[in-house]
N, C-alpha and C positions, 0 to 999 in steps of 0.2 A: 181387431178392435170390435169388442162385442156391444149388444145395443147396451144404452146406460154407461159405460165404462165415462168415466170424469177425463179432465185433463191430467189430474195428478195420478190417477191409476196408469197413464199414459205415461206422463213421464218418470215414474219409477222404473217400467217394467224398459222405455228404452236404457234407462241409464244400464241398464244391464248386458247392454245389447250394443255391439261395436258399430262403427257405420257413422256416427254422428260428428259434425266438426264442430260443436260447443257443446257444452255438457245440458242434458236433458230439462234441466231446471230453467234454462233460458225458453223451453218452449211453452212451460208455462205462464213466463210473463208475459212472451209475446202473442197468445191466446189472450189472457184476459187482458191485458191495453190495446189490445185491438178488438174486443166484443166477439170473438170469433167461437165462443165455448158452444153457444146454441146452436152452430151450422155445422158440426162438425158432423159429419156420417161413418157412419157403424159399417167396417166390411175388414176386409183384408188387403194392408197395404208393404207395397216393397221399398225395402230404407237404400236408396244408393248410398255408395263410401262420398262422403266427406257433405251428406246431405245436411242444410242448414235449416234451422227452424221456420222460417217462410216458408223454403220449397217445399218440407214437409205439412205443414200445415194448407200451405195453397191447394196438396193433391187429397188431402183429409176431408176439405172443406168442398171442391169440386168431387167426391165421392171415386177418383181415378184410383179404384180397386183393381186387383192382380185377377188378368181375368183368366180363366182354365177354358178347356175344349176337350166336344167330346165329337167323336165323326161318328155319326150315322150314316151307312154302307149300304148304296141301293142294292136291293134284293136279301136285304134281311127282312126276317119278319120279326111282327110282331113281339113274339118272344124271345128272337134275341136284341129285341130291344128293350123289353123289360130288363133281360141279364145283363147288359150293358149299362145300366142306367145303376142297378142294382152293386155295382162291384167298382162303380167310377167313385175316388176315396171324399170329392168334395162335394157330390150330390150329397143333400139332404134327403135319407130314407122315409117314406110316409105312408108307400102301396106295398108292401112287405107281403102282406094277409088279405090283399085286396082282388078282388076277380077280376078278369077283365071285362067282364058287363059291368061291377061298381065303377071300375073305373071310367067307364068312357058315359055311365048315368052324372059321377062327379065333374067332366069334362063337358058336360050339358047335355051330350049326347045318348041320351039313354035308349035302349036296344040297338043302337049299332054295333056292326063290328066292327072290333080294332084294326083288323087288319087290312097293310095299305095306307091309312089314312094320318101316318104322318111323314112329313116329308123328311127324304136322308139328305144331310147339308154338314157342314162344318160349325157346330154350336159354340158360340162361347160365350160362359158369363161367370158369377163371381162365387166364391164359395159359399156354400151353403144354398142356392137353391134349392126349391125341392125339384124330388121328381114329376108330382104333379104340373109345377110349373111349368115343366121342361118339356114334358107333352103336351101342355095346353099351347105352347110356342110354336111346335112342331103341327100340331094338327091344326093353327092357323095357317101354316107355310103353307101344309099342303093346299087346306081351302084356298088358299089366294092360286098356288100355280094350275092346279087344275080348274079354276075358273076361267083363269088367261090362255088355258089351253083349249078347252071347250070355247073360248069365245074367237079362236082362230083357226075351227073343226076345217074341214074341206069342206062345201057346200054338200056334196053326194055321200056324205059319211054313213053309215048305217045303225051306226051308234044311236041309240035313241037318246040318252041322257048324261052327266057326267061321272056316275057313279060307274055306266058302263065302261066308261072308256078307261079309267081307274083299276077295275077287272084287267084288262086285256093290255094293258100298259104292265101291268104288272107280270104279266105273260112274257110278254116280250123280255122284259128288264129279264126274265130268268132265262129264256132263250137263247140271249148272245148276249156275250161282255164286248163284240165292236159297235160302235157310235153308228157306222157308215152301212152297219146291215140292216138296223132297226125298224127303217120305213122299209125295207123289201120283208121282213119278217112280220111287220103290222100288216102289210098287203095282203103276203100270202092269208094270214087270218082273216081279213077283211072279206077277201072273195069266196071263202070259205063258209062264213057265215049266210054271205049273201045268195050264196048256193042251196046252203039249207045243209053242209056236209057237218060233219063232228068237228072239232076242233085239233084232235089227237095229237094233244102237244103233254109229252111226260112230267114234264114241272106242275102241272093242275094234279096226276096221278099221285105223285111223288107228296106233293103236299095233303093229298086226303087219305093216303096211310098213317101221316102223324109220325109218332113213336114207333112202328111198326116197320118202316121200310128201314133197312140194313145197310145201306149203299149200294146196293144193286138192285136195280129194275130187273124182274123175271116177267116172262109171260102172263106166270099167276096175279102177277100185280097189278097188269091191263086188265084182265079179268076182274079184279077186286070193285063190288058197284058200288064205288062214295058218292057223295053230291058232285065230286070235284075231277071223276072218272071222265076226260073229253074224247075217251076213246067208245065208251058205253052211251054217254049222254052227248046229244046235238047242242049248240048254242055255248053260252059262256058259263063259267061257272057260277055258283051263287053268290063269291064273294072276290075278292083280292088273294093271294098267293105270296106275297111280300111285298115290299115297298119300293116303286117305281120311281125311279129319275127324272128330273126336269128332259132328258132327250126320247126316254120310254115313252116319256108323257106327248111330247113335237110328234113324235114317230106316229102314235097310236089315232093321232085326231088329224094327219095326212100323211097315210099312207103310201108307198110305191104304187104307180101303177105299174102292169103289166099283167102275165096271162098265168103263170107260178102259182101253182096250188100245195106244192110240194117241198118239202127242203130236208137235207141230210148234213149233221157234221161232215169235217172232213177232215178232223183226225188232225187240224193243224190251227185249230183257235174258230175257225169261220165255217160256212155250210154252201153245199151246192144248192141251185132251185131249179125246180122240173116244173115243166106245164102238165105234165101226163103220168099217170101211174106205172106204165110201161119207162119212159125214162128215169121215173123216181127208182126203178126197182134197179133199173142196170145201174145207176149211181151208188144204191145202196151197195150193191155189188162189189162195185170197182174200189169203195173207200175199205166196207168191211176186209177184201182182203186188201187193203194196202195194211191198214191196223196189223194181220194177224203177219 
């Protein structure tokens, strides 16, 4: 039902259309003897079989449109959420040709970065949103959880702000896909920082090649100096690296304690943790050749 459409452009188009248990002309009477023609809302609605002209009009008039979902997937960035947003058939297209500085200046947010800054959740609303909208929803989410997560930091955090914890949440989210490692992986960074050591985590590398990295990390590629290098450069990067979870987020503002400065996959989903460079390297050791 589009905006403006009458009650009789309505009931033409169901009479054509199976699903009804009185013929479509009864909903116009009972529209206009009941005043109901000015409350009617404009959207997309589902006709059940043997739907009578009330219940149709009760769900018309309460605006219970057919609602769609789109999941945004923590640890996507950015731009695949653009392309997501871009290729879902009942978003409304509007940032087509748009950059993503206009966008996040149209979003209020003028010179930030996109990246990170909306939250991945399970969306759902009715056709035709736009994609504008659907960001602007999303980048409320996230302001709201990372509010709630900075206002329940550890008291010793070393995070100065919540923009950092944001950064390094989004670190983690790329680090491991288990829930139960997350605060021992915020840790490990945590003490790291608070050392003054590099961060040397490959998802910052990985993301400041861009288009450039192939699927495999080389030597050369540690080597490569981006802004986003945590093997060249100390501290955090300059910005987010993809979009962090409500548990990245728990994780990152209270960390594990302990003494772990180090961590290795282990070839089976999860990672071993070293206090020491000398046991970080025997681990590395022992998994690499379990790998080959």
């Amino acid at each position: 039902m589009e905006p403006g459409t009458g009650i009789g452009d309505i009931a033409r188009e169901l009479q054509r259309q199976p699903g009804l248990a009185r013929p479509a002309f009864y909903l116009q009477a009972f529209v206009r003897l009941n005043g109901f023609a000015p409350r009617l809302q404009a959207g997309e609605y589902a006709i059940a079989p043997g739907a009578t002209p009330r219940s149709l009009i009760e769900h018309i008039v309460a605006g219970r449109v057919i609602q769609h979902a789109l999941v945004v997937v923590e640890g996507w960035t950015f731009k695949r959420l653009r392309q997501a947003l871009a290729e879902h058939p009942k978003i409304a297209q509007t940032l087509q040709n748009v950059s993503d500085a206009e966008i996040m200046a149209r979003l209020g947010r003028p010179g930030e970065h996109p990246e990170g800054r909306f939250f991945p959740d399970t969306y759902r609303f009715p056709s035709g949103l736009t994609d504008e909208a659907f960001l602007r929803r999303a980048l409320a989410a996230m302001d709201r959880r990372l509010s709630e997560a900075w206002e329940r930091r550890a008291a010793d955090l070393s995070l100065r702000e919540p923009y950092q914890v944001l950064i390094l949440a989004s670190i983690v989210e790329k680090e491991t896909a288990l829930p139960e490692e997350r605060p021992a992986i915020a840790g490990v960074f945590e003490r790291r920082l608070r050392k003054g050591m590099p961060l040397q985590t490959d998802p910052t590398v990985i993301y400041g090649l861009g288009d450039a990295f192939d699927g495999d990390l080389r030597r050369r590629d540690l080597a490569a100096d981006t802004p986003y290098n945590t093997y060249l450069r100390k501290g955090l990067p300059p910005t987010p690296i993809a979009l962090p979870g409500a548990e990245s987020l728990a994780a990152t503002v209270n960390p594990a304690a302990g003494d772990a400065l180090y961590f290795v996959a282990t070839g089976e989903g999860g990672h071993a943790f070293s206090a020491t460079l000398e046991e970080h390297n025997r681990a590395v050791r022992r998994y690499q050749t379990k790998k080959r």
